[in-house]
Structure formats: C-alpha cells, structure tokens
C-alpha positions in Angstrom: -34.2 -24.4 12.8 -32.3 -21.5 14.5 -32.9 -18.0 12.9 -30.3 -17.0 10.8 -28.3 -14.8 13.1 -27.9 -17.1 15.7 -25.4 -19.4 13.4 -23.0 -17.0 13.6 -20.5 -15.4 16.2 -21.1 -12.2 18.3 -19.0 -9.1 16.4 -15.3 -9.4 17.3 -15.2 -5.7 17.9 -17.8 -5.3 20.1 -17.0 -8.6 21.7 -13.6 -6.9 22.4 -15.1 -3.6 23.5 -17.0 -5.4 26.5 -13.6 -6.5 27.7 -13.3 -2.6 29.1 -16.1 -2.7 31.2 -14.8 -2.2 35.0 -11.0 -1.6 33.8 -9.2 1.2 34.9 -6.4 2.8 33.3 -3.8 4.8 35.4 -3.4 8.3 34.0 0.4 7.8 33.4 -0.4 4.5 31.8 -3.1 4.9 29.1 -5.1 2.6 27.2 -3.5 1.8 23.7 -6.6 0.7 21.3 -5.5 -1.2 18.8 -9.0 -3.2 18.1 -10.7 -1.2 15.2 -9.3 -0.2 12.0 -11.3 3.0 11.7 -10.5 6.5 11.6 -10.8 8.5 15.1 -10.0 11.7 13.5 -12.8 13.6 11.7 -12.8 14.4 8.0 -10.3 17.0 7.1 -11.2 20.9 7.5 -11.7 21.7 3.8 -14.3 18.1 3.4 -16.4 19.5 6.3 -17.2 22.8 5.3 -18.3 21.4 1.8 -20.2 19.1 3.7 -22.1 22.1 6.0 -22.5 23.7 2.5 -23.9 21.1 1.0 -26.5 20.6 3.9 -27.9 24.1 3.6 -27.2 24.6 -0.4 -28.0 21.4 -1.7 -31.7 19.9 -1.3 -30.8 16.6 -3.0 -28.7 15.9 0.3 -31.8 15.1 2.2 -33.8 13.4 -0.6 -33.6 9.7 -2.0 -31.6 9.0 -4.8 -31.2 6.7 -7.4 -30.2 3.1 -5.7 -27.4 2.9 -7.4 -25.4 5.9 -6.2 -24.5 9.3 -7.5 -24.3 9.4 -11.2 -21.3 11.7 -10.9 -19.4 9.8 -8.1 -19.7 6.9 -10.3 -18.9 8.4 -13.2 -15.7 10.1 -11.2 -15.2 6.3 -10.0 -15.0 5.3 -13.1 -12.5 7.9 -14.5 -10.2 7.5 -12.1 -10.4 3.6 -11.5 -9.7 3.3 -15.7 -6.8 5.7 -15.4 -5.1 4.1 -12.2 -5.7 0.3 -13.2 -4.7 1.3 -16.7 -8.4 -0.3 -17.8 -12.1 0.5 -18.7 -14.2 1.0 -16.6 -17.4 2.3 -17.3 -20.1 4.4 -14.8 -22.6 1.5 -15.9 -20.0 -1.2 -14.2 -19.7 0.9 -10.6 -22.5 0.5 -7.7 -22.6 2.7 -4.5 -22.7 1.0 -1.6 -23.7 2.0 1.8 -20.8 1.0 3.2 -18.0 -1.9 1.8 -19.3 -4.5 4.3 -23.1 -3.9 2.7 -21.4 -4.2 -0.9 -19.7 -7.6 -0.1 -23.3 -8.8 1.4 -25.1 -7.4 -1.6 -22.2 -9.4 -3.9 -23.1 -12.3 -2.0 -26.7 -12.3 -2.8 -26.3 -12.2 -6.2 -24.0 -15.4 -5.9 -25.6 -17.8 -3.2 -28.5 -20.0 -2.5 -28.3 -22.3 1.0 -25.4 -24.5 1.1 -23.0 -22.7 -1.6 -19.4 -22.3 -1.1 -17.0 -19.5 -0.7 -13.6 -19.8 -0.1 -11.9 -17.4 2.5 -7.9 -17.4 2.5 -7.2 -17.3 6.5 -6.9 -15.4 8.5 -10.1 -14.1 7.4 -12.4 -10.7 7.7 -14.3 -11.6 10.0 -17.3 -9.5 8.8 -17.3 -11.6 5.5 -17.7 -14.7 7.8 -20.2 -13.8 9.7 -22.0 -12.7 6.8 -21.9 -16.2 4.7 -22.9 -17.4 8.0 -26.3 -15.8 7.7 -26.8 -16.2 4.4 -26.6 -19.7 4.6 -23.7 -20.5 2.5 -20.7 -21.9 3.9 -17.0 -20.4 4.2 -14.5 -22.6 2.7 -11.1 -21.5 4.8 -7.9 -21.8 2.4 -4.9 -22.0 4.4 -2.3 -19.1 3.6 0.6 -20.6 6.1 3.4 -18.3 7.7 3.7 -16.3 5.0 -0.1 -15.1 4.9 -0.1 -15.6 1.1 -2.7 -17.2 -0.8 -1.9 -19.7 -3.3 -4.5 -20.0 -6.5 -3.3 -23.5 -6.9 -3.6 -24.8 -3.6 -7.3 -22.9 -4.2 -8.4 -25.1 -6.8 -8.0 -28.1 -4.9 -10.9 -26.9 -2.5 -13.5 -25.9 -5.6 -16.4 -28.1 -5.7 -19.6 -28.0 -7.8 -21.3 -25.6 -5.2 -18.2 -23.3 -5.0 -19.8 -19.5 -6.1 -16.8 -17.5 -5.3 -13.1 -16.7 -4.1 -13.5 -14.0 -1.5 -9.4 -11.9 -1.1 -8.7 -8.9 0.4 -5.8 -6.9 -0.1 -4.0 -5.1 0.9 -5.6 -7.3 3.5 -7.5 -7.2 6.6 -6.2 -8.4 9.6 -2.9 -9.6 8.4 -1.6 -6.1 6.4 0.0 -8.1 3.6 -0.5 -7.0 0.0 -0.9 -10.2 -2.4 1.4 -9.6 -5.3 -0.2 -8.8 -8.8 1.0 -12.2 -9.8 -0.9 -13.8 -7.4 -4.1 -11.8 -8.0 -3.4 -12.6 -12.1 -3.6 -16.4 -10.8 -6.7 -15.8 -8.8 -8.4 -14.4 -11.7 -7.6 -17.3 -14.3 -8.6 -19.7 -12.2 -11.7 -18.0 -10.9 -12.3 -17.4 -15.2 -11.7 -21.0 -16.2 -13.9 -22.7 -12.9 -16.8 -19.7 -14.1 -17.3 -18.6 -10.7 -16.8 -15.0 -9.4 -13.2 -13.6 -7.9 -14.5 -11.3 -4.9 -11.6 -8.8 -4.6 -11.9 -6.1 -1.2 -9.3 -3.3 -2.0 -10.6 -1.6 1.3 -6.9 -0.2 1.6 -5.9 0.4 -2.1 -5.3 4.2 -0.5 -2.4 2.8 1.3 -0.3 0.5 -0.9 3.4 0.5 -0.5 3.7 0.2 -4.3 3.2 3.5 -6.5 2.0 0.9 -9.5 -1.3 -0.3 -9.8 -1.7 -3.6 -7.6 -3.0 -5.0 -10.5 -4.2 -5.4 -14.0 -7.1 -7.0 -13.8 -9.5 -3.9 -15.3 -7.4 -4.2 -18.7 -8.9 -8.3 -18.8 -11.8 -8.3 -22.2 -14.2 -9.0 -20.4 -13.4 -8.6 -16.6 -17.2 -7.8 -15.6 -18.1 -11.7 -16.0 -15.7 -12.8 -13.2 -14.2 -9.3 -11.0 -16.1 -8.3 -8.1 -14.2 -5.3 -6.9 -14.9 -3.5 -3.4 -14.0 -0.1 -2.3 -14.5 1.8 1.0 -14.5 5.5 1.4 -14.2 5.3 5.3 -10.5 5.1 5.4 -9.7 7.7 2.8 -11.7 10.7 3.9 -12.4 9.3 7.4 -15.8 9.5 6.1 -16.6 6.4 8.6 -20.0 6.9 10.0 -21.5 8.4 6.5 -21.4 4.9 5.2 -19.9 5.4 1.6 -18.6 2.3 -0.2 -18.9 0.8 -3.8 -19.0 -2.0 -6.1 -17.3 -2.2 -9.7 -18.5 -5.3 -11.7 -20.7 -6.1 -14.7 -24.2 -4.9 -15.7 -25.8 -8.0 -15.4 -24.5 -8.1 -12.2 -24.8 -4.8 -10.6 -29.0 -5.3 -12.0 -29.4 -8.0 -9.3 -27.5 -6.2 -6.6 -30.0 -3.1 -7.5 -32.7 -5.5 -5.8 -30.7 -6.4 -3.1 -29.8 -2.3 -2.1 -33.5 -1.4 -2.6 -34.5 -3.6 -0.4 -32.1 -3.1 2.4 -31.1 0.8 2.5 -33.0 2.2 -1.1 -30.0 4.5 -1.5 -26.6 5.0 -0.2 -26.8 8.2 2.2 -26.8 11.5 -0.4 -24.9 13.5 1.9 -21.6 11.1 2.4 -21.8 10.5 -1.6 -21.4 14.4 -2.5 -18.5 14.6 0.0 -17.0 11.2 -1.3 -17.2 12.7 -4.9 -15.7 16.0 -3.6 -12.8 14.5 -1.6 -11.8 12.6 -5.1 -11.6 15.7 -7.2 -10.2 17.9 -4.1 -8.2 16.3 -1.9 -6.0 14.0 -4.0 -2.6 15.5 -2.0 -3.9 15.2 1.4 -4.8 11.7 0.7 -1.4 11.4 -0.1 -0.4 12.7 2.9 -2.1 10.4 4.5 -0.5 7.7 2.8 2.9 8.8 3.6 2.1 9.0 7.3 0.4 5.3 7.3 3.3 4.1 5.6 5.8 5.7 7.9 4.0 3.9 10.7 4.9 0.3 9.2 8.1 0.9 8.6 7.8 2.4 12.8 6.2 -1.1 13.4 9.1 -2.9 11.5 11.9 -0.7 13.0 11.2 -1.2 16.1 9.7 -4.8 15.9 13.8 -6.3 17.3 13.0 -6.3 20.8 9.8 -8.8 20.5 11.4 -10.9 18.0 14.2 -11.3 20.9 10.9 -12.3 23.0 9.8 -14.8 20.9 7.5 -12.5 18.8 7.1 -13.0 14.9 6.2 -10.2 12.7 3.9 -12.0 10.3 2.8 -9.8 8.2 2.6 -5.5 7.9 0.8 -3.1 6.3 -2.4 -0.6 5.4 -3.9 -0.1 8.8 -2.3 -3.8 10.2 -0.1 -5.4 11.9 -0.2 -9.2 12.5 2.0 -11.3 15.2 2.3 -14.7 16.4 3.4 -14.7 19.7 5.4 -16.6 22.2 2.9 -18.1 25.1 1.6 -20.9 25.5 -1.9 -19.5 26.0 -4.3 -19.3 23.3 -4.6 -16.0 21.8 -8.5 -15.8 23.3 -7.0 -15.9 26.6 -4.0 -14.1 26.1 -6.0 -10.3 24.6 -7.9 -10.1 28.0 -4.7 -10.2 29.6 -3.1 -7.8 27.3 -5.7 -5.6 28.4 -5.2 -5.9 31.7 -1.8 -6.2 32.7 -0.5 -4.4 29.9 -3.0 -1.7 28.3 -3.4 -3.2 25.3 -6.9 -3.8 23.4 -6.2 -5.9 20.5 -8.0 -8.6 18.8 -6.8 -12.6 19.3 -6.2 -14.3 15.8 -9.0 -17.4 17.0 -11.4 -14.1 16.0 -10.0 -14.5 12.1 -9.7 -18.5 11.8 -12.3 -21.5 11.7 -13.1 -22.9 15.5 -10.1 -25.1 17.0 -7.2 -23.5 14.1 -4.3 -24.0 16.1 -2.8 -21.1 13.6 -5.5 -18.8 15.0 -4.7 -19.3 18.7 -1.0 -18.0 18.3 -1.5 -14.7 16.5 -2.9 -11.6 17.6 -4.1 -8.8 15.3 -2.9 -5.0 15.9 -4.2 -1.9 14.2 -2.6 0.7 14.3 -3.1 3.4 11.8 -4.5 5.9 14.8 -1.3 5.7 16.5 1.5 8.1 15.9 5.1 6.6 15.8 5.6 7.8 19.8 2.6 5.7 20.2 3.7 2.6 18.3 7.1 3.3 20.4 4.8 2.8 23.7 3.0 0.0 22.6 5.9 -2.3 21.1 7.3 -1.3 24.6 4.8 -2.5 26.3 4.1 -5.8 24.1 7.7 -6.1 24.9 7.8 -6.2 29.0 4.4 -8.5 29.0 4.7 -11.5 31.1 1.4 -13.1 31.3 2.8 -15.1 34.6 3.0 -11.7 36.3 -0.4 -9.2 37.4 -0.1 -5.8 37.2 
C-alpha cells in the first residue's frame, strides 16, 4: 500500500507557482497573480506595534499554552459570534486552531475511520480534498451546476451508511458565491435528521455582501450535535503566516479534537492569538474598511466583466476574495493557465484543480483571486483576459 500522501495531488498553489520558473515579465507588462487568496500586505500599523509589545511585555507569548487556545480570544469568540449570529455560543463550544485548514483536518478526525464519506459541493477547496485523501476517507463531489449553488435535496440522494459529513464553504472558495441562509437552513435539517455532522467554512464571513447574519444556525437548541463551524483569522488581520484559526462546535466534540491538536501542533502559536484577540476588540472599523474595499472590487469585477462576456466569457460566480469564469476555448482549463501565464501575464488556477479527475465542468472554468488587486489592477487584468487568443504567442 502506498503511504498516505502519495493518494493525493501535488498543492494546486505550489503546482501553479512552478509554472514561473524561467518566465520573464517585461517591465511595462507585469505579472498579474491571481493564484493565492492570501493577504500580501502586512498587518495594519496599530496590530504590529501591539504585537512588538507583546513580544517584549508579555512572557506567555513564547510559552505553551493551553491546547485549546486563549481563554480570552475564545471567550471574545464567543461574545461576538452570539451577538452577530443572534445565538449562544459559549467559550466551552470554541477551539483555536492553528490555522482554518488544521481545524477542518482536526474536524475530520473526529468524524472518519478508512473508507467514510464526505460530501464536497464542486467546485471544491481543494485543501479539504487533499486532506480526506490522506485520511483515507473518500470525497463524495455534489454537483452545484451553472449556478455554483448547492442543493440539500439533491445532497441526500448521495448519503449512504458511511456518509460522516457535508463539507460547504461560504462565502465560498474558489467560486465567490455566498449560499443563501435558506440554503444553509436546508443543509442543517437534513444533516440533523441523517445524524451526521454539517461542516460549515465561513473563511470569508469578514467579507459578506449582506449586513445580516448569513445565517441562523447558532439560535438551533442544540446546534453543537450537528454545526461544525470554521473561522480564519488570516484574511481579517492579514495575520497569514501566524497561523490563527478556530473551531466552534460542541463539548463532546471539541474533547476529541483536543487529542488531535495535542498531537499535531500542542498549541496554537501564543503570539498570533493575542494579536487575533486584539484586532477583535480594536480594529472593528478598519476591518470594515477592509470590507468596503473587497466589496468595491466585485462590483469592479462585475462592472467591467462586458467585454469578456462579448468574448465568450461567463461570470459564474463573484465574491469574498473570488472570482470564478468559464471560458470560451476549446482547451482544457489545465492547458489553458500555462498559457495565460505566458502569453498574457496572468497566474491563475484552472477549475480541473477544484473538480474530481475527467469533470468536463472543471476543464472550462478558471479561478481568479483577486482581493490584492486594486480596481486599476482588475481594469488591467480583465484587459488582458480580454485580448487573449491562445492561437497567437506573445
């Protein structure tokens, strides 16, 4: 039997990242990278002169601490979550994670033995893939169609007697769309009545278009026995390479996932909690800020999306740090990002990177992030998507 890592793919990201070895990019014609949905800016100002305090004024910065997190960054987690989810939420119900991707993988070990189910709505994270691929358990793909939506119903069809979980992210990575509360309302139920877990990724909450809560699920009696909900920090306070993420679920639960965090990192990083927990009492206006300016990138990507759609181009979905196309060649998408690159000085990712092998969906969609371009920079790209002919070299 193969080890474990070798049943799954190479990382999309860095796959992509190899693609720039030996290219050469004019100075009046840049590189646009739109690969990875990370933060290139630092934290703000204010966030990194707490943090230089904090690494000469506070000794518990450098020390372990308990495995599962901060008891006052969950206990401000848990304040704020019941006050903007209109729910309870108690500090015994929240885990801090190193990092959102370790809290999905510790989720998963709590659910899983070899050969259990998951299902995945594609396009998919690609990290939460690759994950169930080395823990043995098998992704179930549930087809969203054109309009990237998942539907609970056409979910139960696919539950089987192994099925452990429904896995959704929103607002969701790569396609940008945000699932209506409706939707995750119909996820829940059915998650409830088949007593297996609803996995929900709210990496982007930050950056929802709606000012209401996405949804209600917190106010559910009882939400701990079926809600898995993970957080990031990275996006909010760019706080990217500190490795700050979290889990909210039940007791019971968040008891096994204490083994799993032990064993893996024994604590989340002390340093990137304290400036998580300062960030949420301190910089609740510049993260609105930073909202504002994310959203006024969509709606750039949206204004200015009329010349690809005359191309051929489809605007599938839009939002958070994403935008999601199908376009018009007849080369798969695999084929078609190197050339991007290339020809047009564009790094994205193809869609085959987010789909099962062989989805024919997959192979005509590309994925485009693009929160860490300004709207001249969105203006240049769409340009540039635009005037690409893949029959013609640079």
């Amino acid at each position: 039997m193969p080890p474990r890592t070798a049943t799954t793919f190479p990382s999309p990201v860095m796959q992509a990242r190899r693609w720039l070895a030996g290219a050469e990019f004019p100075p009046e014609r840049p590189l646009i990278n739109v690969s990875q949905a990370a933060p290139v800016d630092s934290p703000p100002e204010p966030l990194r002169r707490e943090m230089a305090r904090l690494v000469m004024a506070e000794p518990q910065a450098h020390l372990y601490g308990p495995v599962l997190g901060l008891p006052e960054l969950r206990d401000e987690i848990a304040r704020q979550w019941s006050a903007a989810y209109d729910g309870k939420v108690r500090p015994d119900q929240v885990a801090i994670t190193s990092g959102c991707n370790e809290a999905f993988c510790a989720a998963i070990a709590t659910l899983t033995s070899e050969g259990d189910e998951v299902i995945l709505p594609t396009p998919w994270y690609f990290n939460h893939k690759m994950y169930l691929d080395m823990a043995g358990a098998v992704a179930v793909p549930l087809s969203t169609g054109t309009g990237l939506i998942p539907d609970p119903e056409s979910a139960r069809a696919l539950i089987t007697p192994r099925t452990r979980a429904i896995a959704l992210v929103s607002p969701n990575n790569p396609a940008g769309v945000e699932y209506p509360p409706a939707i995750l309302r119909g996820f829940y139920d059915l998650c409830a009545e088949a007593g297996i877990a609803l996995i929900l990724d709210e990496t982007y909450r930050d950056f929802h278009s709606s000012d209401r809560a996405p949804h209600d699920l917190f106010g559910r009696a009882d939400w701990g026995e079926t809600l898995i909900q993970l957080y990031s920090f990275s996006k909010a306070y760019r706080l990217t390479g500190h490795r700050v993420g979290a889990m909210i679920t039940g007791p019971a639960r968040l008891a096994e996932v204490e083994k799993f965090l032990d064993t893996v990192t024994i604590c989340p990083a002390q340093l990137g909690q304290f400036a998580a927990l300062w960030g949420m009492r301190n910089l609740r206006q510049w993260l609105a800020g930073e909202r504002d300016e994310v959203l006024a990138r969509r709606a750039a990507i949206e204004a200015g999306f009329a010349p690809l759609a005359a191309r051929g181009w489809h605007l599938l979905g839009c939002g958070a740090y994403f935008a999601y196309l199908a376009h018009p060649f007849a080369l798969p998408s695999d084929q078609l990002a190197p050339l991007l690159l290339h020809q047009a000085g564009v790094l994205l990712l193809p869609g085959t990177m987010f789909t099962p092998a062989g989805d024919s969906a997959g192979a005509a969609q590309l994925r485009i992030a693009f929160a860490n371009l300004d709207r001249d920079g969105i203006a240049r790209l769409l340009t540039r998507l635009a005037e690409f002919d893949p029959a013609e070299p640079r």
